[in-house]
N, C-alpha and C positions, 0 to 999 in steps of 0.2 A: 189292671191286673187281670190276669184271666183265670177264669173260672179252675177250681184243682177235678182231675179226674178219676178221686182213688175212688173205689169202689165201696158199698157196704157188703159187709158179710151176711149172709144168713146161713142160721142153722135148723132144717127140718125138724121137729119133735121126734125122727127116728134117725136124726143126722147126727155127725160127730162122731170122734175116734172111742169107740168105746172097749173099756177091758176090766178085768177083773181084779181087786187088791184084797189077796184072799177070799170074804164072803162080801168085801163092800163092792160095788159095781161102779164103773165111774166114766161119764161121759164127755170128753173134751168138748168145751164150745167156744173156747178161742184160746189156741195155745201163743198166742204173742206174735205171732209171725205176719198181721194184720196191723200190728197196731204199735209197733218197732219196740214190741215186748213192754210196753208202758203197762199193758193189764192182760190178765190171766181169768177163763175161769174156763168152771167143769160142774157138774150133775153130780151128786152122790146118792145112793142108793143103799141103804143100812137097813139090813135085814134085823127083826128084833133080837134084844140078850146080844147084843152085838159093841163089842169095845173099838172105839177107834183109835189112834197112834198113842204112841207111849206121853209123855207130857213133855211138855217143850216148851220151847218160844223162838221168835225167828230175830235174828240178826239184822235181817237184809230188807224185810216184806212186809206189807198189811195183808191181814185178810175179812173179808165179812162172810155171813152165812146170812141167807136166807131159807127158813124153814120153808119149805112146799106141801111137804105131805108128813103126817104123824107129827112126834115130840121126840127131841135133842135134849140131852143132858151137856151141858156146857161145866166143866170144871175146872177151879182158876184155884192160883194158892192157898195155901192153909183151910181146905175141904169146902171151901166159895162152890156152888155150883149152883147154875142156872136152866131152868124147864124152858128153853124153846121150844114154842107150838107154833102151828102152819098160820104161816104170815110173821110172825117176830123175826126181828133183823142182829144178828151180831159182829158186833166190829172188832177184830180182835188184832192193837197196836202194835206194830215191831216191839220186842221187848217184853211183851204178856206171855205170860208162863201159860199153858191153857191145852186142852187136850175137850175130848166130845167122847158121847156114847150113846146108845139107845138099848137102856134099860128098860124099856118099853115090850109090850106082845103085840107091836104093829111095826109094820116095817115103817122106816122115815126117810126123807129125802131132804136136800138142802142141795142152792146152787152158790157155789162158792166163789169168791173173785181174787185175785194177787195181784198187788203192785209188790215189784214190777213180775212179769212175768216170767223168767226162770223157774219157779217154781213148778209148775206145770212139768218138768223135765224127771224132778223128785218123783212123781206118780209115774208116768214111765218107768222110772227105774225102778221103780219099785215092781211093779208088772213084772218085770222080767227077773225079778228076786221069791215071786211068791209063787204059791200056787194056787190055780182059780179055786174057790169052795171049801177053801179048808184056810184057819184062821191066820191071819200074819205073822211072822215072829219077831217080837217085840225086838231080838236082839238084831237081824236083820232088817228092821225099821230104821233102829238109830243106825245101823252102819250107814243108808241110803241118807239119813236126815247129815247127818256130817257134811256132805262133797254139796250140800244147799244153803249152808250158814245157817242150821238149823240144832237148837244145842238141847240136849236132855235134862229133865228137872228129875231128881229125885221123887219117889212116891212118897218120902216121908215128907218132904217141903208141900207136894202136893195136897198131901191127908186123904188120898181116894180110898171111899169107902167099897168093898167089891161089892154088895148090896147096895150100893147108890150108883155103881160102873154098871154093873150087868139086871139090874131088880132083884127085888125081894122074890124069895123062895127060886131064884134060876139054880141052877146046877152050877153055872160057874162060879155064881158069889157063894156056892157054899164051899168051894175050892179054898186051900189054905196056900 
């Protein structure tokens, strides 16, 4: 049998497709095209008092987080939420209802994975739905999570608290 000649990848620490989802910043590090879409991942970059996608769960995909930099607010059904801090791992199953935030006054980071990789595709499109530095819209969120097997959980199924989404005393949690 002879030796196979696929190549590895690398990706510099200022390599990768990077763009903007709203205020989150997000840097491709293997859009599937490597790896015949088996895995997916990317860099996120969450500026603090910062919400991320509306709550959901995926149909089609796994994904994990690994925290890098600051603390992730992880929020799962009926008002479950978890403090990732730099270095804790989350695996979140096809089928987990779950959504993230950083209610924090430090910006946070996490490098994200998908099986399989289509997903990667969702952040794209979404780029090209938002606009950079100014915050997502939720309702154009779910239109992009749709065309990904990606389904919406109600905020009452979820119980997110806006002072446990964005911190205590932020200007958005005190939004009605």
């Amino acid at each position: 049998m002879e030796t196979p000649t696929v190549p590895i990848n690398f990706v510099p620490a200022t390599g990768g497709e990077t763009f903007k989802l709203g205020t989150i910043t997000i840097r491709i590090m293997e859009d599937g095209s490597r790896t015949d879409n088996r895995i997916g991942s990317a860099e996120f970059t969450v500026p603090p008092h910062t919400s991320g996608p509306p709550p959901h769960w995926h149909e089609m995909h796994d994904e994990t987080f690994l925290v890098t930099q600051g603390t992730l607010r992880f929020h799962a059904l009926n008002g479950q939420t978890v403090d990732a801090a730099t270095g804790d791992y989350v695996t979140v199953p096809t089928r987990s209802p779950h959504t993230f935030s950083n209610p924090y006054d430090q910006e946070a980071k996490f490098f994200n994975t998908y099986t399989p990789a289509f997903y990667i595709n969702y952040f794209k499109l979404l780029a090209t739905m938002s606009e950079a530095g100014k915050p997502m819209s939720p309702e154009a969120n779910k239109r992009a999570m749709a065309y990904f097997a990606t389904i919406g959980v109600a905020d009452d199924e979820m119980l997110v608290d806006r002072e446990q989404f964005y911190g205590k005393g932020s200007a958005k949690a005190e939004k009605k």
